[in-house]
C-alpha positions in Angstrom: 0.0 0.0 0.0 3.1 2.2 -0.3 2.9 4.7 -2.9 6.0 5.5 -4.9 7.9 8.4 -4.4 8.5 10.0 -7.8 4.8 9.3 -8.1 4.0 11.9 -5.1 6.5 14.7 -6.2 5.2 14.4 -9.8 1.3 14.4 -8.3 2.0 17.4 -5.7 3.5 19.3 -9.0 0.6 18.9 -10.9 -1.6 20.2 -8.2 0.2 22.7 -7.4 -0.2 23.9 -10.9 -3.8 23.0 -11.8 -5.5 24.5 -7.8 -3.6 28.1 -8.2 -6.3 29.4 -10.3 -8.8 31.4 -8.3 -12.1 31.6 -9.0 -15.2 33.6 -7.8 -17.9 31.9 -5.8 -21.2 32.8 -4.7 -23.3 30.9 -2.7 -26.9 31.8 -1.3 -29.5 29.7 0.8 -32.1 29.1 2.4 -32.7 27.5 6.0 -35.5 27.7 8.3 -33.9 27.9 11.6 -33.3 31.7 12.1 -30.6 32.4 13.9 -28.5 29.6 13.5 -24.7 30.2 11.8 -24.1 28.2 8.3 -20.2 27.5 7.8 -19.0 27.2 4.5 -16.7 25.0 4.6 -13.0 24.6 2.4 -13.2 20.0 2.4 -9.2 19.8 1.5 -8.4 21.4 5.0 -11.8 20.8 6.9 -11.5 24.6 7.7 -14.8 26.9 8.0 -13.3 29.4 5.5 -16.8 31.5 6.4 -19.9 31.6 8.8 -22.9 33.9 8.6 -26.3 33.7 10.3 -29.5 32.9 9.1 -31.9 36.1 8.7 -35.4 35.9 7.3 -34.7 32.3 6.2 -32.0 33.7 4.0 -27.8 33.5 3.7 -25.3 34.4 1.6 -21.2 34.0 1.0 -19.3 35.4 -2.1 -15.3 34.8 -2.6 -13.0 33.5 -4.2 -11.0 30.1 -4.2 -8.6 27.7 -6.1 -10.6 26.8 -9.4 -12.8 23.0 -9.0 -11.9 23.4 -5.3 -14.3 20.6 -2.8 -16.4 22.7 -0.7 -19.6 22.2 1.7 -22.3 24.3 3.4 -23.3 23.2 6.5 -26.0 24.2 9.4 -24.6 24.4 12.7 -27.7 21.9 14.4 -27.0 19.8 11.5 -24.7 16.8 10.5 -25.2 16.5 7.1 -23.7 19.0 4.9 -24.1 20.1 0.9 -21.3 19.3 -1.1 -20.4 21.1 -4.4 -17.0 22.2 -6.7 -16.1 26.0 -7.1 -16.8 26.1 -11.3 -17.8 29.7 -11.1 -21.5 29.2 -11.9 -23.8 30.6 -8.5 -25.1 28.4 -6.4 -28.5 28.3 -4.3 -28.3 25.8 -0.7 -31.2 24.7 0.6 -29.9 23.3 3.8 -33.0 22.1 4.8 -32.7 19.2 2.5 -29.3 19.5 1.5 -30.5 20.1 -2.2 -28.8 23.0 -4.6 -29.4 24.8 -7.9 -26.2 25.5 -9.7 -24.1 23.9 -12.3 -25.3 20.6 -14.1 -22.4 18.8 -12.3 -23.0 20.1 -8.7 -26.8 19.7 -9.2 -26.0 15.5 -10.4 -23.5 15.7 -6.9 -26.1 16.7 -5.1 -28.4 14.4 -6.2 -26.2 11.6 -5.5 -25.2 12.8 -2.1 -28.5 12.6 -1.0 -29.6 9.8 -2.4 -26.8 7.3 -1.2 -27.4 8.8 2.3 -30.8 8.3 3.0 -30.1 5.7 4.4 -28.3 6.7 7.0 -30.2 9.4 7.7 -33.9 7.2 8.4 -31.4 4.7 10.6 -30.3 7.8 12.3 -33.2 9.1 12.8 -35.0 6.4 14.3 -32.0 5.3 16.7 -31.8 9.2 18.2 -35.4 8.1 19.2 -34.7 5.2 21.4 -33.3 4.7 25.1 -30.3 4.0 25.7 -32.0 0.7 27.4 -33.4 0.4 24.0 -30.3 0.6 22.3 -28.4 -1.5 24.5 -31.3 -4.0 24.6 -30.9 -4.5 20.5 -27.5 -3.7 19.9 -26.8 -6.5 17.3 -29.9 -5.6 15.3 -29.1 -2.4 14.7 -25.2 -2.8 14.4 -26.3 -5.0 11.2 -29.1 -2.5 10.4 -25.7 -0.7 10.3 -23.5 -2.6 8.7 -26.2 -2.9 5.4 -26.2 1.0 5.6 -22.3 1.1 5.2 -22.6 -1.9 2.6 -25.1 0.0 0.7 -23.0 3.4 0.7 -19.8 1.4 -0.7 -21.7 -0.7 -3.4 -22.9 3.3 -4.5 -19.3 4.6 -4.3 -18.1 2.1 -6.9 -21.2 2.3 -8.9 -19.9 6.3 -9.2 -16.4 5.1 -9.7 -17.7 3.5 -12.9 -20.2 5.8 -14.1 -18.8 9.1 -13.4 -14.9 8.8 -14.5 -14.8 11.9 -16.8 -16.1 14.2 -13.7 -14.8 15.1 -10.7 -17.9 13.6 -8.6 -15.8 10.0 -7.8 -14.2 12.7 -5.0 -17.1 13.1 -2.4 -17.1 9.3 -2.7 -13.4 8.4 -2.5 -13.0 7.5 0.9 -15.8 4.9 1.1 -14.0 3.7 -2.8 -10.4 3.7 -1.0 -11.6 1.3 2.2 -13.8 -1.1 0.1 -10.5 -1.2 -2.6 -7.4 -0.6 -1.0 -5.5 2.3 -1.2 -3.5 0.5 -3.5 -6.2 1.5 -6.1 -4.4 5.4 -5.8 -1.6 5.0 -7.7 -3.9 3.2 -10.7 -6.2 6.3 -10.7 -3.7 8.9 -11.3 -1.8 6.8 -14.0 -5.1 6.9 -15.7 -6.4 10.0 -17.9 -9.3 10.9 -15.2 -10.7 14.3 -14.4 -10.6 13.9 -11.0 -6.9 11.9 -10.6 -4.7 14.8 -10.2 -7.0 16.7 -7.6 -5.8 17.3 -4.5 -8.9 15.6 -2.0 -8.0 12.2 -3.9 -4.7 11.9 -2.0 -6.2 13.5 0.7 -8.9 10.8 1.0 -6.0 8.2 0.2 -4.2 9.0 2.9 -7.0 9.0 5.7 -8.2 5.7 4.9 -4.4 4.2 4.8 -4.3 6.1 8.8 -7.0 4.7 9.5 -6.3 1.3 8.3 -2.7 1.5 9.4 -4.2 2.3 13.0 -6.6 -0.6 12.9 -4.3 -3.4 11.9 -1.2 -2.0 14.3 -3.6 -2.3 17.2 -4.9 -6.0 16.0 -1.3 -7.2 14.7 0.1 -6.0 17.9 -1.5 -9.7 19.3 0.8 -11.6 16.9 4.0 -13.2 18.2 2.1 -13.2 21.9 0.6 -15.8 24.2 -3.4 -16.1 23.5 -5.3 -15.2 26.3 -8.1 -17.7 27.3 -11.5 -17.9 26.9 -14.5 -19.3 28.9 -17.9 -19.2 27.8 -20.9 -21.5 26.9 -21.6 -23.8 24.3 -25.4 -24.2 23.0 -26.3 -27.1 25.3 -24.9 -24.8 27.8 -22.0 -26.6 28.7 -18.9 -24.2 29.8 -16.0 -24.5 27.1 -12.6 -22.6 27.1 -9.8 -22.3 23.9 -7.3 -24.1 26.0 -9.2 -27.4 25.9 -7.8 -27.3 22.3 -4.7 -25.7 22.3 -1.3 -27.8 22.0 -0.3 -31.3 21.6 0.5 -30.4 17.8 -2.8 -28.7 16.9 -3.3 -25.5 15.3 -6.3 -23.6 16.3 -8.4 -21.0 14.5 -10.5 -18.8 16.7 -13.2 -17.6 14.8 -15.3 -14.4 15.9 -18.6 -14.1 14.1 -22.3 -13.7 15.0 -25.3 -15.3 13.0 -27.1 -11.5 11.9 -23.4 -10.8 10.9 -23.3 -11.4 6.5 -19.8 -11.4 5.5 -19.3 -13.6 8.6 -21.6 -15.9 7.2 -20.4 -15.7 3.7 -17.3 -16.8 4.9 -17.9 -20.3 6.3 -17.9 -22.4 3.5 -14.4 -21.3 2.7 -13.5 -21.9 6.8 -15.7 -25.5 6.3 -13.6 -26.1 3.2 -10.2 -25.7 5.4 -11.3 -27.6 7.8 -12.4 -30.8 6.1 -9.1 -30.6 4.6 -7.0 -29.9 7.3 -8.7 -31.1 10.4 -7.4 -34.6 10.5 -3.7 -32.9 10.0 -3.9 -31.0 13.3 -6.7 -28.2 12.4 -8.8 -27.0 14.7 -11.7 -24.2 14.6 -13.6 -22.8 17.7 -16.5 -20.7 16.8 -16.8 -17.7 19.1 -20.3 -15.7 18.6 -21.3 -11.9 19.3 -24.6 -13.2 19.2 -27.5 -11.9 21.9 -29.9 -14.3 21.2 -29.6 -17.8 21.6 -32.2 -19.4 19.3 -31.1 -17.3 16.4 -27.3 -18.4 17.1 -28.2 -22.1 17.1 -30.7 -21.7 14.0 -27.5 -20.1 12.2 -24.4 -23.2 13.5 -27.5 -25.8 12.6 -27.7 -23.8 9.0 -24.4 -23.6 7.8 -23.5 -27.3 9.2 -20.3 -25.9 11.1 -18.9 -29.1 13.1 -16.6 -27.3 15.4 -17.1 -26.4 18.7 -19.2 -23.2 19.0 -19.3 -20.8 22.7 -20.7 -17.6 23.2 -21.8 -15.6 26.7 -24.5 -14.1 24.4 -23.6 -10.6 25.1 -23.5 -9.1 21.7 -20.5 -7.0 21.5 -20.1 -6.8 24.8 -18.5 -10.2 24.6 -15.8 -10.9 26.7 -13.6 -11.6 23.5 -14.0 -7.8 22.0 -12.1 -6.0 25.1 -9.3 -8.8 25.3 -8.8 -8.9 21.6 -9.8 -5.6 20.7 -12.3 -6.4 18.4 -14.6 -3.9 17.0 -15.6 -5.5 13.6 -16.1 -8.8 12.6 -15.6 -11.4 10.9 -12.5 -11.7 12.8 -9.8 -14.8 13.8 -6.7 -15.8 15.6 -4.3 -18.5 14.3 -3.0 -20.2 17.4 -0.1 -22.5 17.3 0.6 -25.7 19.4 2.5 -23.5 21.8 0.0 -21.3 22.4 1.3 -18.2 20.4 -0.6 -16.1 17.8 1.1 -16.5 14.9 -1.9 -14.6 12.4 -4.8 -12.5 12.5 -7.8 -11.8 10.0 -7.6 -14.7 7.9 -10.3 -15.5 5.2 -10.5 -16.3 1.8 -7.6 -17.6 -0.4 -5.4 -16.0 2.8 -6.5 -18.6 5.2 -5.6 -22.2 2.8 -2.1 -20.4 1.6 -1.0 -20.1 5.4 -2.6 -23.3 6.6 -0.7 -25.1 3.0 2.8 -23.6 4.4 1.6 -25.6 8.3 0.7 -28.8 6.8 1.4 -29.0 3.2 -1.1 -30.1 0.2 
């Protein structure tokens, strides 16, 4: 995920050169909540380069800045925000629905925009109604509800990705494009002739995502090389199981954290099934740890997929025990765990799970 060098000096030159042009903005609105300060806002930096308040329903801002530059007005009580490019044609916000009137390109961002995040915003809306009892009381339902939301919102950003290549509206859906991709998938966009490859929020974008995922995997690596830590917890007949009863005497173990509601843990058990018909009899071992809060709906699931390994789970959702000691805070999820006890890997699936266990035991 390293990008090359020559590749950034050449990139920050070419910015440099295409963002000095200036041009004039102008930017009025309306909003019904009188009184309240809109920030107009400068998405490179994240800096409010202006604020005004509301009067009579009405704002305004007029400026100047670099040419095709990512911008947003935002309402202070409000989380959403309307995004558009500075192409010199004027613009009228209404913040109230996040909707504008301007250029045929900011008008099809807009439009986008809103429609990939409605989403979120009905979820959101109906979860600032509940309890925190409520919440707490049907955290796994709506951590999926979640999870679909977030699924949904990448499957759009690389539908945009595809469709929208000769414009510069692929930006306001980069970062979502980056995680889902890699942010490998950088240094093919700027090789390629794209209107949006040499601007300056697509490295910008890059390089959060590759913090962020650099942050996340130091924390979760960090495990490899140490001592597991055990786990004790039930099994479905209610029988109380820890890891160690499988640990050593030659056997590798795979702890597996998943949850029936949870999709792409689900999607991934054939290939963990396929591993382990192959490799159990060699030493392979699998023990199924869920996030699951409900009992009936975590056996329906380990009686669907047919998974013969041991299964435990203290049916906490995720305030399982396993989250704080392994600090996990997505899953699917796994440990590889050698006969010694040490964890050796982390995040295994796919085609990444039979390499490693091919180099343990061989064809």
């Amino acid at each position: 995920m390293r990008k090359k060098v020559l590749l950034l000096v050449a990139l920050v030159a070419s910015v440099v050169s295409s963002m000095a042009q200036q041009v004039k903005f102008s930017v009025s609105g309306t909003y019904d909540n009188n009184g309240k300060k809109i920030y107009l806002i400068d998405k490179l930096t994240d800096n409010n380069i202006d604020s005004v308040v509301v009067t009579g329903g009405k704002f305004s801002f007029n400026g100047s800045a670099a040419k095709d530059a990512f911008m947003a007005v935002k309402a202070e009580d409000k989380n959403w925000m309307t995004l558009f490019f500075n192409d010199g044609t004027p613009l009228t916000v209404n913040v109230n629905d996040s909707t504008l009137k301007g250029s045929t390109l900011n008008e099809r961002l807009t439009k986008y925009d809103v429609e990939q995040d409605i989403p979120n915003r009905t979820l959101m809306a109906k979860l600032s109604k509940l309890t925190e009892e409520e919440l707490s009381a049907n955290e796994t339902v709506y951590m999926d509800q979640l999870n679909k939301v977030m699924d949904g919102q990448i499957a759009f950003a690389n539908k945009i990705f595809k469709e929208e290549r000769n414009t510069l509206i692929p930006l306001a859906f980069a970062e979502l494009y980056f995680y889902d991709n890699g942010v490998e998938e950088y240094d093919k966009l700027v090789k390629e002739i794209l209107a949006f490859a040499n601007h300056p929020y697509l490295k910008k974008a890059k390089d959060e995502i590759a913090e962020m995922m650099q942050q996340e995997d130091g924390e979760k690596t960090a495990f490899i090389g140490q001592q597991y830590t055990d786990l004790e917890m039930a099994s479905p007949d209610g029988t109380m199981h820890k890891i160690s009863e499988l640990v050593g005497e030659g056997k590798w173990v795979l702890v597996d954290f998943w949850a029936s509601w949870c999709g792409p843990c689900r999607a991934e058990m054939p290939n963990v099934l396929e591993a382990y018909n192959k490799y159990h009899a060699k030493g392979f071992e699998v023990i199924g740890v869920s996030f699951d809060q409900k009992k009936n709906a975590w056996v329906k699931a380990i009686e669907q997929i047919q998974m013969p390994w041991l299964q435990i789970s203290d049916l906490k959702g995720w305030n399982c025990a396993a989250a704080p000691i392994y600090k996990i805070d997505a899953i699917p999820d796994n440990i590889l765990i050698d006969p010694q006890g040490k964890i050796i890997e982390r995040g295994l699936c796919g085609k990444a799970l039979h390499k490693r266990l091919q180099r343990i035991f061989g064809e």
